[in-house]
LOMARDO-250886 format. One record per residue: residue in three letters; x negated, y, z negated of N, C-alpha, C in turn. Coordinates in steps of 0.1 Angstrom, whole numbers, padded with zeros to 4 digits, always signed. Example, Ala and Ser with C-alpha at 12.3 -4.5 7.8 and 13.67 -1.06 7.14 Angstrom:
REM residues 2
ALA-0132-0057-0078-0123-0045-0078-0132-0033-0078SER-0128-0022-0071-0137-0011-0071-0129+0000-0079
END
This chain:
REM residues 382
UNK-0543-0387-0520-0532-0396-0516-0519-0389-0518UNK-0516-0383-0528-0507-0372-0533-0504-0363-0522UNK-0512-0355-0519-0515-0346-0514-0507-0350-0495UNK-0513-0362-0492-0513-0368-0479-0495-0375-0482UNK-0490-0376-0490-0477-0383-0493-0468-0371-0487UNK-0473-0359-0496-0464-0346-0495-0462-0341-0483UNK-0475-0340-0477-0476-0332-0458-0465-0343-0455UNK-0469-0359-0452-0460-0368-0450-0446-0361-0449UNK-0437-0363-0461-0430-0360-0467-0423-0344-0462UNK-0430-0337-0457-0428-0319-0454-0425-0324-0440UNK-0436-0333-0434-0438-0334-0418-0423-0339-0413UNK-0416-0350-0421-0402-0357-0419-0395-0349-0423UNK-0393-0333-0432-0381-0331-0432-0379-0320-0419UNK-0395-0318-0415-0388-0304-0405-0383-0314-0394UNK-0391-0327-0390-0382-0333-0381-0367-0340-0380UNK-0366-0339-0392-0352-0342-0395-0342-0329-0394UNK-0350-0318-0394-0341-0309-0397-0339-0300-0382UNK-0350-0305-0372-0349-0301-0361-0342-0309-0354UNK-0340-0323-0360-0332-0334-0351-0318-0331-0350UNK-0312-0322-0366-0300-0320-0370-0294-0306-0358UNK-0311-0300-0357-0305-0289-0348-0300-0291-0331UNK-0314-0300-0333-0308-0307-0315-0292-0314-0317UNK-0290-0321-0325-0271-0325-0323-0264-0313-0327UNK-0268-0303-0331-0260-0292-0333-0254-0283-0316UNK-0264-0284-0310-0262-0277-0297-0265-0285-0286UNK-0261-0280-0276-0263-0287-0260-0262-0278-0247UNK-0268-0283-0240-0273-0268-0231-0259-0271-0216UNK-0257-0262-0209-0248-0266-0197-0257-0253-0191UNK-0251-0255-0177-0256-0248-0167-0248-0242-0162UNK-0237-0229-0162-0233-0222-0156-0226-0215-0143UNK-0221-0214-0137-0218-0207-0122-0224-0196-0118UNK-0233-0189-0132-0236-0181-0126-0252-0183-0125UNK-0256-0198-0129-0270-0208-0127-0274-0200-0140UNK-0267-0195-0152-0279-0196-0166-0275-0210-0173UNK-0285-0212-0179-0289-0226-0187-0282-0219-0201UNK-0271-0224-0206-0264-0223-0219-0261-0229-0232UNK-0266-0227-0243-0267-0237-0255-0254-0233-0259UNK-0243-0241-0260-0232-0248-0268-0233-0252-0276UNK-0223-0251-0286-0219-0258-0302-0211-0268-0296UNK-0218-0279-0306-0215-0294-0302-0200-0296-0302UNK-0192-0286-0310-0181-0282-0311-0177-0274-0310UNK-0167-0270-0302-0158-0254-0298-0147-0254-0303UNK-0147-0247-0311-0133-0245-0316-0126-0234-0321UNK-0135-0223-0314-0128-0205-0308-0128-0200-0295UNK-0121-0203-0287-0128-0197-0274-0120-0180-0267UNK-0125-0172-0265-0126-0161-0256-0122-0161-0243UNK-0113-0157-0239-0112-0161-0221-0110-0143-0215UNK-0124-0144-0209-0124-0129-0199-0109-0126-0192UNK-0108-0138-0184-0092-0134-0182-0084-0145-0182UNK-0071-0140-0185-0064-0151-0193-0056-0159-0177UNK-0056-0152-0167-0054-0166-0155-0059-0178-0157UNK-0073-0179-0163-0075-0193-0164-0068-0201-0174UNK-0059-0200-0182-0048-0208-0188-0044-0215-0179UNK-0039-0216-0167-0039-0232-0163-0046-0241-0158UNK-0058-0235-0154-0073-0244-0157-0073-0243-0169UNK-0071-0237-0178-0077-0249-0190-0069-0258-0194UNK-0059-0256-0186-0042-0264-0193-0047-0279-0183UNK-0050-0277-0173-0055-0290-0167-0064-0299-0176UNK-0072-0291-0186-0078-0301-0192-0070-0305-0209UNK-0065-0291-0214-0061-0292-0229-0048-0303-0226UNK-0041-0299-0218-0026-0300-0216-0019-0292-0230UNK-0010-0302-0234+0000-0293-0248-0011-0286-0254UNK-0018-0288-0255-0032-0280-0267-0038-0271-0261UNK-0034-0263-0249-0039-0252-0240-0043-0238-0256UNK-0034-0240-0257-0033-0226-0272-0041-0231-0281UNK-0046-0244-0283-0052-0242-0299-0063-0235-0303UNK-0070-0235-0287-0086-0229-0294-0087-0215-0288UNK-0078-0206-0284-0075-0200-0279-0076-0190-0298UNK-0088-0179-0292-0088-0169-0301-0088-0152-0296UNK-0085-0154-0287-0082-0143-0278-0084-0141-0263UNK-0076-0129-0258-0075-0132-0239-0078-0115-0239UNK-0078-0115-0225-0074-0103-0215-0063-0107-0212UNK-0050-0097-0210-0041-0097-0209-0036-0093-0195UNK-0044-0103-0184-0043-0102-0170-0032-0108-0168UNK-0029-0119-0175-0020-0129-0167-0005-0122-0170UNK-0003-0115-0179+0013-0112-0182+0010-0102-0173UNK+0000-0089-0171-0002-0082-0163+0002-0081-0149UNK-0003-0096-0141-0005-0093-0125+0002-0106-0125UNK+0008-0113-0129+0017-0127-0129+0026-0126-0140UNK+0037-0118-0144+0048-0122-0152+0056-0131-0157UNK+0056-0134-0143+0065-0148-0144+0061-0162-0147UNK+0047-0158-0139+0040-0175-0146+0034-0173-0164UNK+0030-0162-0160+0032-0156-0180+0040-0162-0184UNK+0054-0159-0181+0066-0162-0192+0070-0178-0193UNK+0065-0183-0181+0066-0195-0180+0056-0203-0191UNK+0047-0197-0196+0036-0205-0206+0041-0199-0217UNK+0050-0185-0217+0051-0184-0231+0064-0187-0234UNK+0071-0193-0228+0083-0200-0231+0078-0213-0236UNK+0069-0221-0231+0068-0231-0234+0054-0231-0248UNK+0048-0217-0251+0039-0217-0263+0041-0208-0265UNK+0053-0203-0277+0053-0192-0281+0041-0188-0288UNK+0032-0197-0296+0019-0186-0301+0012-0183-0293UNK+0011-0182-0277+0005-0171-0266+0009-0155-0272UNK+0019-0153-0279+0021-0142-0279+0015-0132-0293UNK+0010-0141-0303+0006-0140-0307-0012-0139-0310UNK-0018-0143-0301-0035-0144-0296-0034-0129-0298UNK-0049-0126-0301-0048-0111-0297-0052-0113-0283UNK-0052-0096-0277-0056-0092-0266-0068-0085-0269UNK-0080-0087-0263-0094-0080-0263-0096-0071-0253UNK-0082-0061-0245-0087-0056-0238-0074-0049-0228UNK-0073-0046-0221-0064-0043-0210-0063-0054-0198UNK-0071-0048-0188-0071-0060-0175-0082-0055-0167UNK-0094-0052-0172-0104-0048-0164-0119-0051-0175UNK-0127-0048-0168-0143-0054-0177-0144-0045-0184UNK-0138-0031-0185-0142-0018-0188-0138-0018-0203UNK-0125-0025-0202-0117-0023-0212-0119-0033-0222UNK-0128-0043-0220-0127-0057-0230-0135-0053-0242UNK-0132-0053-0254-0139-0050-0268-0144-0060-0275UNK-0160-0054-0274-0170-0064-0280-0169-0063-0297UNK-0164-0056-0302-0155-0057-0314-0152-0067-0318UNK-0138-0065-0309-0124-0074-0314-0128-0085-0314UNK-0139-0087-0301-0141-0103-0299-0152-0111-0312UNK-0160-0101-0319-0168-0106-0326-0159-0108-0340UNK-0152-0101-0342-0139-0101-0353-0129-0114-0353UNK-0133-0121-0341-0124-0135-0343-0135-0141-0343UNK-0144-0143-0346-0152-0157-0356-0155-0166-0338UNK-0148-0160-0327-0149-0170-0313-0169-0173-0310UNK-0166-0188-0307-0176-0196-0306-0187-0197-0292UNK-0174-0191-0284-0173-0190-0270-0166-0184-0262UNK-0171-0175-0251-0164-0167-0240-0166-0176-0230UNK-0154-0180-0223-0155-0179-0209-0152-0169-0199UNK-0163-0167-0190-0157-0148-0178-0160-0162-0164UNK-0152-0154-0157-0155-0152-0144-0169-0147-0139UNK-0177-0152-0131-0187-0145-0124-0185-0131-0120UNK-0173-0129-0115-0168-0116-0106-0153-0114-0110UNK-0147-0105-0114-0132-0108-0113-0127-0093-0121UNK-0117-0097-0129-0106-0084-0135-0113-0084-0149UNK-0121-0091-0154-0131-0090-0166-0144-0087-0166UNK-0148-0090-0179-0162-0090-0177-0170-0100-0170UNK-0176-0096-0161-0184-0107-0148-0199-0103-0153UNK-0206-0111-0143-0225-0115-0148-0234-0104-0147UNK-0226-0092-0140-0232-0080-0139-0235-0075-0154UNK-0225-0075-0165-0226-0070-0176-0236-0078-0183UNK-0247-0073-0179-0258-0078-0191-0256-0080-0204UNK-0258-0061-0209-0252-0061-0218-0244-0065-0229UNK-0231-0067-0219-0223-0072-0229-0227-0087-0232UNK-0230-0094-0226-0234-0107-0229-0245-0110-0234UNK-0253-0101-0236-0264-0104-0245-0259-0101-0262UNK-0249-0089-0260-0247-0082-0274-0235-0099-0278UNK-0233-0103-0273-0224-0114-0274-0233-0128-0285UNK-0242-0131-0273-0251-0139-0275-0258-0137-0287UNK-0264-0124-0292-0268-0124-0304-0261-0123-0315UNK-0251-0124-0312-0242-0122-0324-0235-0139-0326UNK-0238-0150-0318-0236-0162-0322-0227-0166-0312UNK-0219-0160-0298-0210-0162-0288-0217-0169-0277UNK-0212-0184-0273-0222-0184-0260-0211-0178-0254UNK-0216-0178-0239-0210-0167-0225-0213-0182-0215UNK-0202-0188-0209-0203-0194-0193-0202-0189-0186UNK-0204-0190-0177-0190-0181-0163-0191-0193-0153UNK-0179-0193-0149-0166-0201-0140-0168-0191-0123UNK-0160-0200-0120-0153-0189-0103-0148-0197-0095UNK-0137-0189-0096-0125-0196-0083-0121-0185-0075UNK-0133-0174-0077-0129-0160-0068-0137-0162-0056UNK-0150-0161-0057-0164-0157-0048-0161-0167-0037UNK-0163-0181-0042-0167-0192-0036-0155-0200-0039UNK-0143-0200-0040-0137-0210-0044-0134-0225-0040UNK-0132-0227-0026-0131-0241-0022-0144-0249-0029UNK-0154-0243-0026-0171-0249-0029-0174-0251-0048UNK-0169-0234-0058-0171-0237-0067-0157-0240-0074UNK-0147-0246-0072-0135-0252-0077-0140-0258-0089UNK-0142-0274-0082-0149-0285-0092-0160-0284-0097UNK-0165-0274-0094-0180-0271-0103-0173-0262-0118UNK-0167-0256-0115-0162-0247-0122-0155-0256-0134UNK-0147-0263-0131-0138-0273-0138-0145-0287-0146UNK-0161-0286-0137-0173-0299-0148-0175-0288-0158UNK-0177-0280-0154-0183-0266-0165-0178-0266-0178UNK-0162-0269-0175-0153-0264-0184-0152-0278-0193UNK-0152-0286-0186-0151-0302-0191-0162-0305-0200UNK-0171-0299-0198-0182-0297-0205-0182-0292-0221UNK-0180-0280-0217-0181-0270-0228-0174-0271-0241UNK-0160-0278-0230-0148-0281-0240-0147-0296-0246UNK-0155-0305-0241-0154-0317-0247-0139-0327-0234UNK-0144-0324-0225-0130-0331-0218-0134-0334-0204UNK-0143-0339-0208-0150-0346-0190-0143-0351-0182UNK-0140-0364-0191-0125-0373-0183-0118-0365-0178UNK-0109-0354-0183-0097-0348-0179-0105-0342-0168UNK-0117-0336-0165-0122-0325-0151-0131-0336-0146UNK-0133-0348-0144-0132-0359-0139-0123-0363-0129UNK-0108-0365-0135-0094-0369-0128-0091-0357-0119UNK-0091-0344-0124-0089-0333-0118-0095-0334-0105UNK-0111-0332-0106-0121-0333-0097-0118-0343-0084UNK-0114-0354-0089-0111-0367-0080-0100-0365-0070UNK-0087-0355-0079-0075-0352-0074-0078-0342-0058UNK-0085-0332-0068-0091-0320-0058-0098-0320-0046UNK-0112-0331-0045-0113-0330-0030-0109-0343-0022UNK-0101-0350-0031-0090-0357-0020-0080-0349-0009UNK-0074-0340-0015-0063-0332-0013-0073-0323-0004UNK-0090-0318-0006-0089-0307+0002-0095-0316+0014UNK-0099-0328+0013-0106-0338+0026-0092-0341+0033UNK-0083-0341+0030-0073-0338+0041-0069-0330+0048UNK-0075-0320+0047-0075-0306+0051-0087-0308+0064UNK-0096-0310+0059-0112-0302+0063-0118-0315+0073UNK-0110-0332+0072-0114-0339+0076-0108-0338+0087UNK-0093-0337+0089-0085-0329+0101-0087-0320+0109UNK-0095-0311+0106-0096-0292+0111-0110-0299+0117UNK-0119-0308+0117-0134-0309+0118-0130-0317+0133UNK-0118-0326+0134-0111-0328+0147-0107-0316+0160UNK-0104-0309+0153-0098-0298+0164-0110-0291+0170UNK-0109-0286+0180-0117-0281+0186-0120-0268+0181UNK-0128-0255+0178-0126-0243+0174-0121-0235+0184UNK-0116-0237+0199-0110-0227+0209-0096-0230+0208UNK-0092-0239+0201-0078-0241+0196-0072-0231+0182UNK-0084-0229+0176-0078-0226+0163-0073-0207+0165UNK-0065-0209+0162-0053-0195+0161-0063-0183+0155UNK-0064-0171+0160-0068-0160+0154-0059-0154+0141UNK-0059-0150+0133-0050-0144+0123-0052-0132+0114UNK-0043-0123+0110-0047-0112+0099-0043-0116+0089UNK-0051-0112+0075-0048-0117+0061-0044-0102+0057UNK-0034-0103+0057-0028-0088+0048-0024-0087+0033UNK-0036-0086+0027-0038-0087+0010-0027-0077+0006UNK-0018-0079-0004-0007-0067-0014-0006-0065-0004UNK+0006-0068+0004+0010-0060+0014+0016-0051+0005UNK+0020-0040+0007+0031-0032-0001+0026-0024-0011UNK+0016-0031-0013+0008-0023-0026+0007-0009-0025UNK-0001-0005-0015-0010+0011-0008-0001+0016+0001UNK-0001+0027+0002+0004+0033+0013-0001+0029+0028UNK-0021+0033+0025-0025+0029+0037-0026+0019+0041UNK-0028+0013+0054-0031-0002+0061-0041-0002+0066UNK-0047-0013+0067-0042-0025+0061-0054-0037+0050UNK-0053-0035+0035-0062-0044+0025-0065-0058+0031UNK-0077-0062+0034-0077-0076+0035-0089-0086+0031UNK-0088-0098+0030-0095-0108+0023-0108-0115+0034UNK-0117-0112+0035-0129-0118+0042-0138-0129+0039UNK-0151-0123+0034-0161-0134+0032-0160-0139+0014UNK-0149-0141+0013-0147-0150+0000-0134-0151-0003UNK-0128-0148-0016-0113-0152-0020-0103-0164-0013UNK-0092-0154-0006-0084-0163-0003-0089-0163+0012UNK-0101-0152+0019-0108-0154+0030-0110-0167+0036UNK-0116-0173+0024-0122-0183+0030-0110-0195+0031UNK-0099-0195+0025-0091-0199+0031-0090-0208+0043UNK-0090-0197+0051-0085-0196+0067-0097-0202+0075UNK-0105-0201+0073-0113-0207+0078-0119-0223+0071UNK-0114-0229+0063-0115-0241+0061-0099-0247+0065UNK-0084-0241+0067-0076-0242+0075-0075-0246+0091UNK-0086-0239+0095-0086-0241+0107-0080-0225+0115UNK-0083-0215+0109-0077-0200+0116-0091-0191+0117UNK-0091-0182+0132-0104-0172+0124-0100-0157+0120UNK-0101-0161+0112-0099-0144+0105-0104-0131+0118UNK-0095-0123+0120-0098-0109+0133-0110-0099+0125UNK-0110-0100+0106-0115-0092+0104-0132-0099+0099UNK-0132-0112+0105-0148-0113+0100-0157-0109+0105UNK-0156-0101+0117-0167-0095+0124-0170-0079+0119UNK-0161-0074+0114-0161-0060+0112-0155-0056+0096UNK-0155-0066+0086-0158-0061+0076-0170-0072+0068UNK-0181-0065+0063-0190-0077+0063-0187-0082+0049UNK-0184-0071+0038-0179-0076+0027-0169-0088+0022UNK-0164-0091+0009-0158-0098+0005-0138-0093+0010UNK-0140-0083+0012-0126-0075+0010-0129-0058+0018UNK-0120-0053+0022-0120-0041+0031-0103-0039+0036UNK-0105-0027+0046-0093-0026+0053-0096-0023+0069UNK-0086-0031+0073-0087-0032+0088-0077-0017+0093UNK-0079-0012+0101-0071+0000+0108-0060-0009+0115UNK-0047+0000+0112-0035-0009+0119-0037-0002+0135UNK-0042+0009+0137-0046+0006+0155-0055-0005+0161UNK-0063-0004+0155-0068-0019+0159-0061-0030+0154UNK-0053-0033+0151-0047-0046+0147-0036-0047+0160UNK-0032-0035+0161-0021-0032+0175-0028-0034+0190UNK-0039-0026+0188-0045-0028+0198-0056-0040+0205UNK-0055-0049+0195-0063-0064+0190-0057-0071+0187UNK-0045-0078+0193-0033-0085+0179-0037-0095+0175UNK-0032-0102+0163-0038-0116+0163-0027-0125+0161UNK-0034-0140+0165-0019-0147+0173-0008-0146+0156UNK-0017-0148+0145-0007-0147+0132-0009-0139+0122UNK-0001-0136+0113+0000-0126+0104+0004-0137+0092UNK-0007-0131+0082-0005-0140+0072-0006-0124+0059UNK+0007-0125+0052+0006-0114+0037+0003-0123+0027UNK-0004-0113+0016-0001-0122+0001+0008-0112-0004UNK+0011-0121-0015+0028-0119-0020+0023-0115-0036UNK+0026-0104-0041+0022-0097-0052+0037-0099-0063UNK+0044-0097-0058+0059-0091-0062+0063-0109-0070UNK+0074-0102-0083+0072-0113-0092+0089-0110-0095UNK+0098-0119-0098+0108-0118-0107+0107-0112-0119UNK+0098-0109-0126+0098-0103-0136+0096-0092-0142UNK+0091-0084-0127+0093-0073-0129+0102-0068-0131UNK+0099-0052-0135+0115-0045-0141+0117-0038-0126UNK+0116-0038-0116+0122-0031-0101+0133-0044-0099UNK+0142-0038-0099+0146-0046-0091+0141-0061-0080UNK+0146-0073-0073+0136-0079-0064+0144-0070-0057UNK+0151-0069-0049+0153-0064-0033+0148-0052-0032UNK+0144-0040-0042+0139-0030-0038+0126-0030-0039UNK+0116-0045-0043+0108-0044-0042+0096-0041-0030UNK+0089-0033-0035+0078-0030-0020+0069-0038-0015UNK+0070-0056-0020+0064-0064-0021+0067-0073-0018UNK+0062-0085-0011+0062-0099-0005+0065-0106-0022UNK+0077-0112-0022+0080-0121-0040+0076-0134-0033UNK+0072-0138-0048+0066-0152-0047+0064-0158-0058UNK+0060-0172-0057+0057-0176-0075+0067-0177-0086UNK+0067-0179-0096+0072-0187-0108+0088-0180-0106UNK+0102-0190-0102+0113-0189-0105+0121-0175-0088UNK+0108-0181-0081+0114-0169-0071+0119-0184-0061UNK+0131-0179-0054+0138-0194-0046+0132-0186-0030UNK+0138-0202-0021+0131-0195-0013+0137-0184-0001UNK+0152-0184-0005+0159-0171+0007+0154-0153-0001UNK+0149-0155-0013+0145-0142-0023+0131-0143-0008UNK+0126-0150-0011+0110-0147-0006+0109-0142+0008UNK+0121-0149+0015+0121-0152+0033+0126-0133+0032UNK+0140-0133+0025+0144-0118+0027+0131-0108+0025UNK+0120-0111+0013+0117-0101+0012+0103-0101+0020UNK+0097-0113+0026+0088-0111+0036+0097-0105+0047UNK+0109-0103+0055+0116-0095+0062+0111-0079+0060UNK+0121-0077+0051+0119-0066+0045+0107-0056+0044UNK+0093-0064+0044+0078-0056+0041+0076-0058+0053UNK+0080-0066+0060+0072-0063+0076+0081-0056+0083UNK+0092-0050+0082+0102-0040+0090+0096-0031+0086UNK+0085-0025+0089+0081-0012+0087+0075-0008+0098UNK+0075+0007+0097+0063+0014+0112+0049+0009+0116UNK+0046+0002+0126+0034-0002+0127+0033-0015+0125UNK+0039-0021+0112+0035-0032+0108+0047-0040+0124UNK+0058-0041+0126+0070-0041+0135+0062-0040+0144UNK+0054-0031+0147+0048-0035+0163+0041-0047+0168UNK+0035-0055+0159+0027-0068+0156+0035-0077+0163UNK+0030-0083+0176+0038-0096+0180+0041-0110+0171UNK+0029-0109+0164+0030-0120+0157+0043-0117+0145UNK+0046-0105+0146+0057-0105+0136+0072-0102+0144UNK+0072-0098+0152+0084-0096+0164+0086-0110+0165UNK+0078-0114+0169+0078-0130+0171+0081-0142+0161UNK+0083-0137+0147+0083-0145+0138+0072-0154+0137UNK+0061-0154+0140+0045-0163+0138+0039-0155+0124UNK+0045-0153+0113+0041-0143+0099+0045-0152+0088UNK+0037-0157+0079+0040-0164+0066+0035-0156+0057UNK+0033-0156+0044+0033-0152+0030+0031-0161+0024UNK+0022-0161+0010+0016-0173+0006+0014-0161-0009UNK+0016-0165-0023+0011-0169-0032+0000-0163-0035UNK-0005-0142-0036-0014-0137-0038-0026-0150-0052UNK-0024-0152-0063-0030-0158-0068-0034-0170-0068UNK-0030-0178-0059-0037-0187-0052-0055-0186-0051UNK-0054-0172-0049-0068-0172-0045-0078-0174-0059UNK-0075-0173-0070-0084-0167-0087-0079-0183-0094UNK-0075-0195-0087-0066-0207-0095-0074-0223-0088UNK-0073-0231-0099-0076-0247-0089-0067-0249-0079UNK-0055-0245-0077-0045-0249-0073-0043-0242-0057UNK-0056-0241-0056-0063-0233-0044-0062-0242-0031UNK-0064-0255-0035-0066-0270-0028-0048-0266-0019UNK-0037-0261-0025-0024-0263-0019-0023-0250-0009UNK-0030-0241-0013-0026-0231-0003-0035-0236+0013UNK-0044-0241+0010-0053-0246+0019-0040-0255+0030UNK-0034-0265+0021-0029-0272+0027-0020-0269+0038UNK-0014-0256+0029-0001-0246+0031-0002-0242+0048UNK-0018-0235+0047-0020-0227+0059-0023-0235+0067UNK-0029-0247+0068-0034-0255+0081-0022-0259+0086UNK-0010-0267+0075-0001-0270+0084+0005-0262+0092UNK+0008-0248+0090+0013-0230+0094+0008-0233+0109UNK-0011-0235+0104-0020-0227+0120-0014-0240+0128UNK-0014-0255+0126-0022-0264+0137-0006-0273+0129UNK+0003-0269+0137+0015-0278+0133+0013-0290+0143UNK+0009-0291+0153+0011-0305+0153+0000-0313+0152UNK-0010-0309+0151-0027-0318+0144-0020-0320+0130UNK-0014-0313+0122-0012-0311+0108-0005-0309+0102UNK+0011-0315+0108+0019-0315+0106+0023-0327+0096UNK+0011-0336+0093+0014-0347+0085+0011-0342+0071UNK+0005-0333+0070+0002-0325+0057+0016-0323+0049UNK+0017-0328+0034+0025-0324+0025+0022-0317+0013UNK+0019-0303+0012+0017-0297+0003+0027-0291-0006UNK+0036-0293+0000+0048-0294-0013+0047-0306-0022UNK+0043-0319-0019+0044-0329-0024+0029-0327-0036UNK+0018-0321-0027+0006-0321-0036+0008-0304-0048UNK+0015-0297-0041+0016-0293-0053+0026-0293-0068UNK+0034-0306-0063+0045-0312-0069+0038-0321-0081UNK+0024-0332-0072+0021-0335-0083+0012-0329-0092UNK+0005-0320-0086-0002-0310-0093+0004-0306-0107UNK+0017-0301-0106+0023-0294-0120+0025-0308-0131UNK+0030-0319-0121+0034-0336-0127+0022-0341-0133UNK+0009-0342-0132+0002-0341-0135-0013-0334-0141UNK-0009-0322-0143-0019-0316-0143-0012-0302-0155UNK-0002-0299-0152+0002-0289-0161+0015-0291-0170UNK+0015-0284-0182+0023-0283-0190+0033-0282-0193UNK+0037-0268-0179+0050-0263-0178+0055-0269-0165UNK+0067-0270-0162+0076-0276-0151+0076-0263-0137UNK+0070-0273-0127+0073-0261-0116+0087-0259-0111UNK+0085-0246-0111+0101-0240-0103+0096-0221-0098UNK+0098-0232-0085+0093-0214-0077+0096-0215-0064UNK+0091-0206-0056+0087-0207-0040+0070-0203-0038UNK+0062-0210-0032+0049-0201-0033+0042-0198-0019UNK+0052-0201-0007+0047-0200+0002+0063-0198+0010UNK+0063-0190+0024+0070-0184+0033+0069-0186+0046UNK+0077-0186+0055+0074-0183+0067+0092-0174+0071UNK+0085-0163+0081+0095-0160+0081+0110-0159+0089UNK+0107-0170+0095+0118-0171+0101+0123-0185+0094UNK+0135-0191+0100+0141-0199+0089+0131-0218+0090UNK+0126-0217+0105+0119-0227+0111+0100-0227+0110UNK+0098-0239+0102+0082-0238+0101+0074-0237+0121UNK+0069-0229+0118+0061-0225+0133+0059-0237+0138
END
């Protein structure tokens, strides 16, 4: 009887002690479709690249920094301005460490195991470590780090809100990527419910001229993903989806001359915060604290050049500029908006995406918008 008390007795504590483990963790599912066991609580997290600070800021709000135990140092890198904009308003941003430069190459599985972090969040694909790196995510994993991965690169109209349950998830803030979610394909069903009206022999041909300014050569551009896909939930067809099959490539500016297309669309790299000067910038300015005669001048300015000037759609003034990081952000929903109204002004002319990305910041982020994030370059919307 003893004997049969004790098994008893052994049999209830491993189940007790397995029950303790099951509320200890919980499994999520990924972007990049792995099955992931989370701590019932997060309260270090890793960010592959630190752009996603205002997705996470959609869910933390003021508490964007608390669980923040280290970044890549992409965002002060390739956004200055919206940098300074978060670290004005959280000076302990500046204090986080940095685990890295601004590439996958450079992120240290070190440093990262040296903050005690509970959790990494990467990108599937991006300026960090993405799902290619086995390695590093196993050497992660064993050392006690889960690894998610997100994307607002690859796929982003499609994985936006998937991306943002993920996070809602992980982080304990469902509600908040709930409201977000709700916000998000309202704003893009305005888009996509309109363009599904138009006929496709209506819809404008266009070039996507990624960094303009960047390269010497011409011309970098955006295809079967990024801000590609864009244009084709807009209602535009991209000139270069037949002949670059990739995500990204460059189009030859004789064929762009010799092919024209009815519009010319740049992204806009160039920041106030750089140390060049703006006017001598080699770049379309945009984003955090740029007004809008800085942006109109300096979309001027990048398209007065040889070759690019031969483009009717730019003789013509039919050329806008839009907000390179649009494409890696939730706030992806506004550029969408941006460009349909551009292609199909009068199907879509009822569209207000100044207004949605007004409430976007009003709602959704921490810091106060003040910028320009989109252009056209003449003084009148097409």
């Amino acid at each position: 009887m003893i004997a049969i008390r004790t098994i008893a007795a052994l049999l209830g504590g491993v189940l007790l002690f397995q029950a303790s483990l099951a509320q200890a963790a919980r499994t999520v599912t990924d972007l990049a479709g792995r099955t992931v066991e989370i701590p019932m609580k997060v309260e270090r997290v890793v960010l592959g690249e630190s752009r996603y600070i205002p997705a996470l800021a959609i869910l933390e709000g003021d508490r964007v920094v608390d669980r923040l135990a280290g970044l890549l140092p992409d965002f002060e890198k390739t956004d200055p301005a919206g940098y300074a904009q978060y670290l004005e308003r959280f000076p302990a941003l500046a204090g986080i460490p940095r685990v890295g430069h601004a590439s996958a190459d450079s992120f240290s599985l070190e440093s990262v195991l040296s903050m005690g972090a509970d959790l990494a969040i990467f990108s599937v694909e991006g300026h960090g470590p993405g799902a290619r790196n086995s390695e590093l995510i196993e050497r992660l994993e064993r050392a006690g780090v889960a690894v998610v991965f997100i994307d607002f690169r690859q796929n982003p109209l499609r994985n936006t809100p998937k991306s943002m349950a993920v996070l809602g998830e992980v982080l304990g803030r469902q509600n908040e990527a709930n409201t977000f979610n709700d916000f998000y394909r309202t704003e893009l069903d305005r888009v996509t419910d309109a363009v599904a009206e138009i006929p496709r022999d209506q819809w404008p041909t266009i070039f996507l001229h990624s960094r303009v300014g960047l390269h010497d050569s011409c011309c970098e551009t955006m295809v079967h993903g990024m801000m590609g896909l864009f244009i084709e939930a807009a209602g535009g067809i991209n000139i270069a989806a037949d002949r670059i099959p990739g995500v990204s490539g460059v189009l030859n500016l004789e064929y762009l001359i010799t092919d024209q297309p009815d519009r010319y669309l740049a992204t806009a790299i160039g920041s106030v915060d750089l140390e060049m000067a703006v006017e001598e910038q080699p770049y379309v300015v945009l984003g955090a604290g740029v007004s809008e005669p800085v942006a109109r001048r300096s979309l001027a300015r990048v398209t007065d050049r040889p070759g690019l000037a031969a483009l009717d759609a730019i003789r013509e003034q039919r050329a806008f500029a839009i907000w390179h990081h649009f494409y890696n952000t939730p706030l992806n929903v506004v550029a969408v908006q941006a460009l349909a109204r551009w292609l199909h002004p009068k199907q879509l002319g009822h569209l207000q995406p100044e207004r949605t990305l007004a409430e976007f910041y009003e709602r959704f982020q921490p810091v106060e918008l003040n910028g320009t994030y989109w252009v056209t370059l003449g003084e009148e919307t097409p």
